[in-house]
C-alpha positions in Angstrom: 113.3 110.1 112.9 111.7 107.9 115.5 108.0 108.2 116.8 108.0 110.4 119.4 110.1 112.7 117.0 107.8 112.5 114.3 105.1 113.2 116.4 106.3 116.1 117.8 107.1 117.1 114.5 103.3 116.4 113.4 102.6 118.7 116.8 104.6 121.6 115.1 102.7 121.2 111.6 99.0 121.0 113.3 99.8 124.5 115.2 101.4 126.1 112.7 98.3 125.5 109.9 95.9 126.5 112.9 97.6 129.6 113.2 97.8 130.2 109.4 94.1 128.9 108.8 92.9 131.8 112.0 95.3 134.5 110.2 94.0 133.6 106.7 97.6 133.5 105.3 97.6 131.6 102.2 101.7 130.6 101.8 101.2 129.4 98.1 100.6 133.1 96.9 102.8 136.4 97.2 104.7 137.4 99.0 105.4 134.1 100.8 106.1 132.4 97.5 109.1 133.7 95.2 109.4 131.7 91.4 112.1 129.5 92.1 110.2 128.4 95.3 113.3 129.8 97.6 112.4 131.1 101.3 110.9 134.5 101.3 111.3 137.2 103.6 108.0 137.0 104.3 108.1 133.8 105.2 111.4 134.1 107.1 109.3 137.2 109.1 106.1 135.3 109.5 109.0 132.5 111.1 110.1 135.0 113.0 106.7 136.2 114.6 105.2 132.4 115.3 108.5 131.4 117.0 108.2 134.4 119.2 104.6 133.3 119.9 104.9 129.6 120.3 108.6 129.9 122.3 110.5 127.7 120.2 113.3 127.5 117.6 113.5 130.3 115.2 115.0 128.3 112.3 112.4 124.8 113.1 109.4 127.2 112.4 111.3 128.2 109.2 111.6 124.8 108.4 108.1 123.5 109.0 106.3 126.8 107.1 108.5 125.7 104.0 107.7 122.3 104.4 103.7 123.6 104.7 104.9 126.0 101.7 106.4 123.4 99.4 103.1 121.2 99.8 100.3 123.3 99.2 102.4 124.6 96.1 102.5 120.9 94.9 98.6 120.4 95.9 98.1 123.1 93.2 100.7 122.1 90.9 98.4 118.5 91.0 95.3 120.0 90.8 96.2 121.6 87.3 97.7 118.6 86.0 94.6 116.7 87.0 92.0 119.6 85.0 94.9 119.8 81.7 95.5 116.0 81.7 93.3 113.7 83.9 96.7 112.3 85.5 95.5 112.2 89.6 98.3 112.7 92.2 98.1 110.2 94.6 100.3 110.7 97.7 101.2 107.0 99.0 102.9 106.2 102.7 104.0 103.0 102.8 104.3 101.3 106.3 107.3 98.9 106.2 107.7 96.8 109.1 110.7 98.1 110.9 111.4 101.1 109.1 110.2 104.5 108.6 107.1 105.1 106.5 108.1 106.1 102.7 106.3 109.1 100.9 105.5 108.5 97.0 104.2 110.2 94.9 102.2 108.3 92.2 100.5 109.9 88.9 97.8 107.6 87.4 94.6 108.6 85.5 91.6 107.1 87.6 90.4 104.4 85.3 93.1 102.2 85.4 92.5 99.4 87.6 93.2 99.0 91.4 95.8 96.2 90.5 97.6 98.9 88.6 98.4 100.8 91.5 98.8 98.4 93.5 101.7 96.4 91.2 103.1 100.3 91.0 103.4 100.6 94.7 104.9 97.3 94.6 108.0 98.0 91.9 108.7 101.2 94.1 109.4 99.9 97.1 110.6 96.5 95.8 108.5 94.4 97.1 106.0 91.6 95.8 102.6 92.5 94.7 100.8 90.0 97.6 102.8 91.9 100.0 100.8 95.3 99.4 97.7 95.8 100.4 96.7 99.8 99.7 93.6 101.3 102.6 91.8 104.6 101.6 88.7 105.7 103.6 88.8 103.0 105.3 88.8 100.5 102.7 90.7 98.2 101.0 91.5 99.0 97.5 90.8 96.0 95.5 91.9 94.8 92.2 89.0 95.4 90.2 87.2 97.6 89.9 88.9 100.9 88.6 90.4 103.9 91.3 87.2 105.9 90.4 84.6 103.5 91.0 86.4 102.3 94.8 85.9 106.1 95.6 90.1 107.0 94.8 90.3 111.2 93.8 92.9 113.6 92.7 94.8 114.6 95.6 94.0 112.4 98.3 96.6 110.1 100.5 96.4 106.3 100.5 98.2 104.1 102.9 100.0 101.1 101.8 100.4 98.3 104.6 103.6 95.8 103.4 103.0 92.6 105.0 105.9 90.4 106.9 108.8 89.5 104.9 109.6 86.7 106.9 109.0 83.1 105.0 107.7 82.0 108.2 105.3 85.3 108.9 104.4 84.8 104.6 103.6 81.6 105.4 101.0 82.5 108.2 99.7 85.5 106.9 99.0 83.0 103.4 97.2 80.3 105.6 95.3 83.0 107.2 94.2 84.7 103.7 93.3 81.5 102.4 91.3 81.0 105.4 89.4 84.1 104.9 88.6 82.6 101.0 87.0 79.8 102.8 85.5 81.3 105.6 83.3 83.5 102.4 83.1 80.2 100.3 81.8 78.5 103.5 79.0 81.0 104.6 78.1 81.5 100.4 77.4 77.8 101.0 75.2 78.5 104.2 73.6 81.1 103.1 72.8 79.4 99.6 71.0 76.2 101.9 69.5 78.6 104.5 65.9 77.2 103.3 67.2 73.8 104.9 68.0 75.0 107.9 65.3 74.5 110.4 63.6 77.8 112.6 65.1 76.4 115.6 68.9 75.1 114.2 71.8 76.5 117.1 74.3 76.5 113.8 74.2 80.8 114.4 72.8 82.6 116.9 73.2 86.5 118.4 73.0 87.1 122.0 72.4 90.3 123.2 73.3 91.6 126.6 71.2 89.4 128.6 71.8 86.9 126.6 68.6 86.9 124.8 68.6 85.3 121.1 68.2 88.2 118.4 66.6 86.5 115.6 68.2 86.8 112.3 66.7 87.0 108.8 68.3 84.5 106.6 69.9 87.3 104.4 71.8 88.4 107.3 72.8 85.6 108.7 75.7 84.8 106.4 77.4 88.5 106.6 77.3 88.5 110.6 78.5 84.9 110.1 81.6 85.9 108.1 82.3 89.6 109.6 82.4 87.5 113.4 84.9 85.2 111.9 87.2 87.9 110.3 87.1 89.5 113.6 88.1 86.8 115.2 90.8 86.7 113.1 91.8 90.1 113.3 92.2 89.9 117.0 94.8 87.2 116.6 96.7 89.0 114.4 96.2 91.9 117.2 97.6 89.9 119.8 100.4 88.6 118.0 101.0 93.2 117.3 101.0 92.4 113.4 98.5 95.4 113.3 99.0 95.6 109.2 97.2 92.3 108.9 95.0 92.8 111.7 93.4 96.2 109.9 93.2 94.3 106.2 91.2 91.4 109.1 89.3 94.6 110.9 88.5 96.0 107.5 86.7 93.5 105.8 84.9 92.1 108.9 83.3 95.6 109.0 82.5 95.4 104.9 80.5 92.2 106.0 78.8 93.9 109.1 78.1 97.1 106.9 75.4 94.8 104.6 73.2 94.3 107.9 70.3 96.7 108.5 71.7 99.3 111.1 69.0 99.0 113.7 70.4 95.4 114.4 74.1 96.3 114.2 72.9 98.9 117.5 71.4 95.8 119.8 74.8 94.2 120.4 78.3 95.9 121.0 80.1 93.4 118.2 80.1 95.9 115.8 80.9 99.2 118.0 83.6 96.9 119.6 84.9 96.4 115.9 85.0 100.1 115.1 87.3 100.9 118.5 89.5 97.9 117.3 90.1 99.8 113.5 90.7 103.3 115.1 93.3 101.5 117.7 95.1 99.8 114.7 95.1 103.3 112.9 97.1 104.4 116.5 99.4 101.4 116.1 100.0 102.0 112.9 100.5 105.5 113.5 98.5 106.2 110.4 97.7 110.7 110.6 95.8 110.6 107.7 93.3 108.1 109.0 92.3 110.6 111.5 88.5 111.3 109.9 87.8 108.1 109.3 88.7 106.8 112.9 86.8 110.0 114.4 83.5 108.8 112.4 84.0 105.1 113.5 84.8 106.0 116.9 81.3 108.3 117.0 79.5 105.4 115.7 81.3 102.7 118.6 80.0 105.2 120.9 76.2 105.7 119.4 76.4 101.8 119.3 77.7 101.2 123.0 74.9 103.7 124.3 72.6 101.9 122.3 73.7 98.6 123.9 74.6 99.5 127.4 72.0 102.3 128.3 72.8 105.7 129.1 75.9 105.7 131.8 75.7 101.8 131.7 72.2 101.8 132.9 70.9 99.0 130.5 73.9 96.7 131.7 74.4 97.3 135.4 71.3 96.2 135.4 71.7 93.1 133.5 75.4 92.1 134.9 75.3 94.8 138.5 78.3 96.4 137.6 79.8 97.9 134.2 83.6 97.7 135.7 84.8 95.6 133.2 83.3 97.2 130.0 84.9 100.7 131.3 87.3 98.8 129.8 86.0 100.0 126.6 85.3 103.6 127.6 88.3 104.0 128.5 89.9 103.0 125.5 87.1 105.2 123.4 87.8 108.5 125.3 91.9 107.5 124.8 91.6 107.2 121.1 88.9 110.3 120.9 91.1 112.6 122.7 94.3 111.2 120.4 91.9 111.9 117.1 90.7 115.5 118.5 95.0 116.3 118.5 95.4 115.1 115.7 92.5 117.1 114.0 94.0 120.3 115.9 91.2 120.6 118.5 93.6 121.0 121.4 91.1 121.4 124.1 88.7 118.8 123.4 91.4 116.4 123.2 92.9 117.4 126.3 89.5 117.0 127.7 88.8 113.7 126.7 92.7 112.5 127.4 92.0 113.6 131.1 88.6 111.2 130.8 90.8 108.5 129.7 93.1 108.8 132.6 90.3 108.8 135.2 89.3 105.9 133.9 92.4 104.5 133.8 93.2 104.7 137.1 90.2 103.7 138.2 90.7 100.2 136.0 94.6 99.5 137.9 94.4 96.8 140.1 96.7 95.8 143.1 99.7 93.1 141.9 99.2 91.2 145.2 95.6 91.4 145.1 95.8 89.8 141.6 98.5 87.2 143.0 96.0 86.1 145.9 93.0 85.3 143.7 95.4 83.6 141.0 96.9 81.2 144.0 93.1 80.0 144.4 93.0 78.9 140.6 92.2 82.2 138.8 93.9 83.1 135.5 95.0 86.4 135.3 92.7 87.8 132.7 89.9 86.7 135.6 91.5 88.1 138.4 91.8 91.4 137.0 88.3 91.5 135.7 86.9 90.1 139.3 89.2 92.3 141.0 87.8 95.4 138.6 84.2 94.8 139.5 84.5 94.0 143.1 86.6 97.4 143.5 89.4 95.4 144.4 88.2 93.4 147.9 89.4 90.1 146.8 87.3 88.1 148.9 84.4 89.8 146.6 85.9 89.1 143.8 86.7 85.8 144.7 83.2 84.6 145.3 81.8 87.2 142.3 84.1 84.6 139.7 82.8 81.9 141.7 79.1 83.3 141.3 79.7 83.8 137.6 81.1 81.0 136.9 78.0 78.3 138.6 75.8 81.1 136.2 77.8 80.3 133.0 77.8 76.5 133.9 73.9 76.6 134.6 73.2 78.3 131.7 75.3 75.3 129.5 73.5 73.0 131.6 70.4 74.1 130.6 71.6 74.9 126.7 72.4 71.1 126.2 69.0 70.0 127.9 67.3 71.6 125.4 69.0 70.9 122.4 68.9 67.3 123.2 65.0 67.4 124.1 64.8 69.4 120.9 66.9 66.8 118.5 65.2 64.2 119.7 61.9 65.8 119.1 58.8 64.2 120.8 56.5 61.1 120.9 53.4 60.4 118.7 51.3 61.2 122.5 53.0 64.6 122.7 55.9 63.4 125.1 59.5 64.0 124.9 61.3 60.9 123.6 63.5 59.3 126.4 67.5 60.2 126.1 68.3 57.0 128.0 66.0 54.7 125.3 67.2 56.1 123.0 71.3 55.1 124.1 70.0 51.9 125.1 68.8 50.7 121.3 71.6 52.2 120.2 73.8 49.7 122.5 72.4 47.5 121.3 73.6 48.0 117.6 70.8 50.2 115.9 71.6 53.3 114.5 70.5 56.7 116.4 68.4 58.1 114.3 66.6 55.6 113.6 66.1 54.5 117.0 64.9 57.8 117.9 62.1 57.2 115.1 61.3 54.0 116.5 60.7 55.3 120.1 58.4 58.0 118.7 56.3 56.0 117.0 56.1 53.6 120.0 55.9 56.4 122.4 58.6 55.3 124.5 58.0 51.6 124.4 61.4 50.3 123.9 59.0 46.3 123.4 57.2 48.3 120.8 59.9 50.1 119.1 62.1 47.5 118.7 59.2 45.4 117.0 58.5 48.1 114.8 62.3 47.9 114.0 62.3 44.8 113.0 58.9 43.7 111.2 57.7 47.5 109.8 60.7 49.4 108.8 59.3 51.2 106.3 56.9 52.9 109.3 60.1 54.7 109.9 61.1 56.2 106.4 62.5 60.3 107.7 61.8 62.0 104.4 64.0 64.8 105.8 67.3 62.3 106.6 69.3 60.2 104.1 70.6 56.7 103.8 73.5 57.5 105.2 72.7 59.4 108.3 70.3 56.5 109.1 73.0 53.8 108.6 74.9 52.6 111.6 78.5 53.4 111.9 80.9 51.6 109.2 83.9 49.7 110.3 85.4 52.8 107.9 84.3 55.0 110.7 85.4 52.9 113.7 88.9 52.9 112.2 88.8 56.9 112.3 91.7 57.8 114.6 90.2 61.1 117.0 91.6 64.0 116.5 93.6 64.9 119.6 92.5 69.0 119.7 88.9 67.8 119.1 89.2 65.3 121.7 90.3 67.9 124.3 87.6 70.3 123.6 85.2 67.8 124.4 87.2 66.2 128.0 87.1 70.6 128.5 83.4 70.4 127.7 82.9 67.6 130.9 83.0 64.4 129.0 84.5 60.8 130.0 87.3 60.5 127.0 86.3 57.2 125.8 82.8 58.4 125.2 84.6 61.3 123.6 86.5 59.4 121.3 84.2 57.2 120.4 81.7 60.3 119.7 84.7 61.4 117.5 85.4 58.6 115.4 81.4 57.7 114.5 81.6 61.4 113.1 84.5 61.2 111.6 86.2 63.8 113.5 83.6 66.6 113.4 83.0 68.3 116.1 79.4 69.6 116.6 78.2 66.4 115.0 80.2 64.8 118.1 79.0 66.7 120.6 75.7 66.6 119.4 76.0 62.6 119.6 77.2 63.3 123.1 74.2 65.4 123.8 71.5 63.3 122.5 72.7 60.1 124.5 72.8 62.1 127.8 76.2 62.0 127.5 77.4 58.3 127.7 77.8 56.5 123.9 78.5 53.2 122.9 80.2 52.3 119.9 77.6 50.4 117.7 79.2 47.1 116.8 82.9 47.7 118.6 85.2 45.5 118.8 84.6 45.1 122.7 80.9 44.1 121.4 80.4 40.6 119.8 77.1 39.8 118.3 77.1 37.3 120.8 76.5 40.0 123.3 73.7 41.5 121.8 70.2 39.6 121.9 69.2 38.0 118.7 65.9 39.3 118.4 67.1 42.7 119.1 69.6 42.6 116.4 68.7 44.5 112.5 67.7 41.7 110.2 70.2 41.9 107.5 67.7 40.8 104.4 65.6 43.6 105.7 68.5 46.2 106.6 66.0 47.3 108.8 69.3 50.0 109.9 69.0 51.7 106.1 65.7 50.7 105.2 65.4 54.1 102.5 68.3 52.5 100.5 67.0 49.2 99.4 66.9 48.3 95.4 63.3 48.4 95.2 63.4 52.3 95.6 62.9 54.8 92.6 66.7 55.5 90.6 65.7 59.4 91.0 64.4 59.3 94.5 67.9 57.5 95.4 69.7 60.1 93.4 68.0 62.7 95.2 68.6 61.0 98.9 72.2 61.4 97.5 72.4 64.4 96.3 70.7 65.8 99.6 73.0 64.0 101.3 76.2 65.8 99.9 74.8 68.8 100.5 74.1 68.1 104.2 77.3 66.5 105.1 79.1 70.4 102.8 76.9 72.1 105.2 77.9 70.5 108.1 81.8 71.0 107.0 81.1 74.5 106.6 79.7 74.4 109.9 82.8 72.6 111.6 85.0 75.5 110.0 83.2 78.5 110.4 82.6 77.3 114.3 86.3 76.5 114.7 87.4 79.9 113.1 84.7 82.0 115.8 86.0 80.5 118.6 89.9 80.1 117.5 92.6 81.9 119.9 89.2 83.5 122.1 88.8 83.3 125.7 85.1 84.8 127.2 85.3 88.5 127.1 88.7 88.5 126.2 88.4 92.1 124.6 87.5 93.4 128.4 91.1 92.4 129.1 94.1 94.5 129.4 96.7 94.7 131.1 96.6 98.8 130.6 99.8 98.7 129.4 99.5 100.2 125.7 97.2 102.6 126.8 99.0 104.7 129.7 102.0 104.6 127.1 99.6 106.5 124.4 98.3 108.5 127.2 101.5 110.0 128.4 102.8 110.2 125.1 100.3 112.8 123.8 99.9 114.4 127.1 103.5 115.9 126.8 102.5 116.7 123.4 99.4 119.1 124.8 
């Protein structure tokens, strides 16, 4: 049976119990039901009369009422095995990839533990345990606890996803598990060091719609942290149409979200955007019994989109002058409303809301030559669409609209790195900002960074000064707050670090000159926001301390660190306290873990994304839904 036949065969079933639920006809009692559970004549009459009624095949009716029949009978039969014996029926559909779904019937008591079912879906179908992973409500059943505790009853169906069979899929879908184990361990670690973590550290931040910061309490930090990340993730997956791992993604992303206070969830449209992606997956996935749960998260993406947007986009047309784009995301809410409202036999509000979906729809096409014209003047195609979208498709508007949007977005980075750098560098002892270029200049000339910075604001800018204070009163520049080792200048260990090519192109994208880049790269030893930071700080032009292309010959004496001093690492010399060294250490270690957690948490957000990337589509998936269950109404 392929979709379109099972869904017309769903179609049948969701009529026929309406009827029966209007006429009160109960098919499990007499005279529909005979002992040996053979067809009645009632229930070859009542086959009779709805046939007549709904013009269609006398002996398809037949069929479905006994199928109807035959169910609730075994609803009953479970109910009483349940009270007599505490055995639950569990009704499992197994989603193979490439096949039609599987019906099993499992009987377990409801203590045993979630692994138990799990390894018993597993033996049925034949399949190993990792392969399984079992969704009810909305959730993933976990090993432990038991069925009781994750909210499992007598009677009720469970879906089982079975992941790719494919080595090579089983070998991504195992990196991309194990990524989500770090990704937790990583923002555990974060959230464990939050203390550390200054007021004004860019490590996380929230934007809402105008791009404001929404300021995070420490507690909450790590779950949006993590439930971004698995998003993230989720979407790949999505894009690659391996919906089974996407929802396991989609699923635990919203478990994260769920442990942030609700009021903040409703100030960005994350969360609401994470809710339409579930329900679409349950569409994929053609999963019927999801049908409640993707009707309460799609009420809740809508709450949250009002909340975010304004009332008819108010909020945002204001902020961005048009809301073309995020129809985008109406759209796709009225498509999946209408699709749950068949599906929950409420024929008129789903026509209703399918016929919303289709206005918008064809308000959202765009003209293939308009789209060729704006990608001839250097537009992808995910840009032309959305320009073409908000300027109602004039292409000369949406032409200079990208244009427009794009000098915003590159002001708006502009002004970003200006004021991270003037806020790492911190200010003078007077009250001014410490000089970028000075600070790039002693660092030419062999010190380390941070301690030239310290230099310069104790001297105020005074490069004479600073230098002098360098040299003859090191200890004057003691950071309690940084390490021996982040105050060293870079080891010959870290000029040997060969820059990572990826890394390296993120920072030519980001605008800068690719020796600067590498260089940035190998003092950092390949980490990223510690690189561009570096980049940032020195105004964007850094010179390797102590190169290779730099003999101390180049370098004035008197401007060079006195070695019996190690003016460079002044915090590390032997006449400092064994436990205050141990400390420094220790302090270190757990600075240079943070960062790492940093580097992978930042890499896993921004993985596979492009800027609004959930605004684009190419409408393709949707008008096939839309006609689908328009023939079925």
């Amino acid at each position: 049976m392929d979709q379109d036949t099972n869904l017309q065969h769903e179609d049948l079933l969701i009529r026929l119990r309406g009827k029966l639920n209007d006429e009160k006809i109960k098919l499990w009692e007499p005279p529909y039901v005979l002992p040996d559970n053979s067809v009645s004549q009632s229930l070859q009459d009542l086959a009779k009369k709805y046939a007549t009624e709904l013009s269609l095949n006398y002996d398809t009716i037949l069929t479905a009422l006994h199928e109807l029949q035959l169910h609730s009978l075994d609803r009953f039969k479970a109910n009483d095995l349940f009270k007599e014996t505490g055995y639950a029926t569990l009704r499992i559909k197994a989603t193979l990839p490439g096949e039609r779904p599987k019906i099993m019937k499992v009987q377990k008591k409801l203590d045993m533990m979630g692994s138990e079912l799990i390894q018993t879906v597993a033996t049925e179908i034949n399949v190993e345990e990792s392969r399984v992973k079992l969704i009810f409500n909305g959730k993933v059943i976990k090993p432990t606890p038991n069925l009781e505790e994750q909210g499992v009853r007598n009677g009720v169906q469970i879906m089982a996803l079975i992941m790719a069979e494919n080595p090579e899929e089983v070998k991504k879908e195992d990196t991309m598990y194990m990524e989500m184990k770090s990704t937790r361990d990583d923002a555990m670690l974060l959230s464990e060091c939050i203390d550390d973590v200054a007021e004004d550290d860019d490590y996380m931040k929230l934007e809402d719609q105008a791009g404001n910061t929404v300021q995070l309490p420490p507690t909450e930090r790590r779950s949006l942290l993590v439930g971004l990340a698995l998003h993230e993730r989720g979407r790949a997956a999505l894009r690659r149409k391996q919906y089974p791992l996407a929802l396991v993604l989609y699923l635990e992303a919203d478990r994260m979200f769920n442990e942030c206070r609700s009021s903040l969830l409703k100030t960005v449209d994350n969360w609401a955007l994470l809710q339409l992606d579930i329900a679409w997956c349950y569409l994929c996935l053609q999963s019927l019994q999801s049908a409640n749960d993707a009707a309460a998260r799609l009420a809740r993406a809508e709450e949250s989109f009002r909340e975010s947007y304004g009332e008819n986009h108010q909020r945002l047309i204001a902020l961005k002058g048009t809301a073309a784009n995020e129809r985008v995301l109406m759209m796709r809410l009225y498509l999946l409303q209408g699709i749950v409202a068949y599906h929950q036999n409420q024929r008129a509000a789903a026509r209703q809301l399918l016929e919303r979906a289709e206005a918008e729809l064809g308000a959202l096409r765009v003209d293939e030559a308009a789209a060729a014209a704006l990608l001839e003047l250097g537009w992808s195609p995910a840009q032309a669409r959305g320009g073409l979208r908000a300027a109602r498709g004039d292409v000369d508007a949406a032409h200079h609209l990208l244009c427009a949007r794009r000098d915003q977005r590159d002001e708006a980075r502009r002004q970003h790195a200006e004021d991270r750098q003037a806020r790492l560098l911190g200010v003078c002892l007077d009250g001014s900002a410490v000089n970028a270029r000075l600070v790039d200049g002693l660092v030419a000339m062999g010190y380390g960074r941070r301690l030239a910075v310290l230099a310069l604001r104790n001297a105020n800018n005074h490069v004479s000064d600073a230098v002098r204070l360098i040299q003859d009163q090191p200890d004057m520049l003691v950071d309690s707050e940084q390490s021996s080792e982040e105050t060293e200048t870079p080891s010959s260990d870290d000029s040997a670090v060969e820059p990572d090519s990826k890394l390296l192109s993120e920072l030519e994208a980001m605008g800068y000159v690719t020796e600067e880049a590498k260089t940035a790269l190998r003092v950092t030893g390949n980490r990223l926001p510690e690189a561009a930071d570096l980049l940032l700080a020195g105004g964007g032009h850094v010179a390797e301390a102590m190169s290779s292309s730099k003999t101390a010959s180049d370098i004035p004496q008197s401007a060079l660190p006195n070695d019996s001093t190690d003016a460079a690492n002044p915090s590390t010399s032997s006449g400092a306290p064994p436990k205050r060294r141990i400390k420094r250490k220790v302090d270190s270690r757990r600075r240079k873990a943070r960062q790492q957690a940093l580097d992978r948490l930042s890499s896993a957000i921004d993985r596979d994304r492009e800027e609004d990337d959930h605004l684009d589509t190419s409408l393709v998936e949707e008008e096939e839904f839309l006609v689908q269950y328009k023939s079925l109404l």
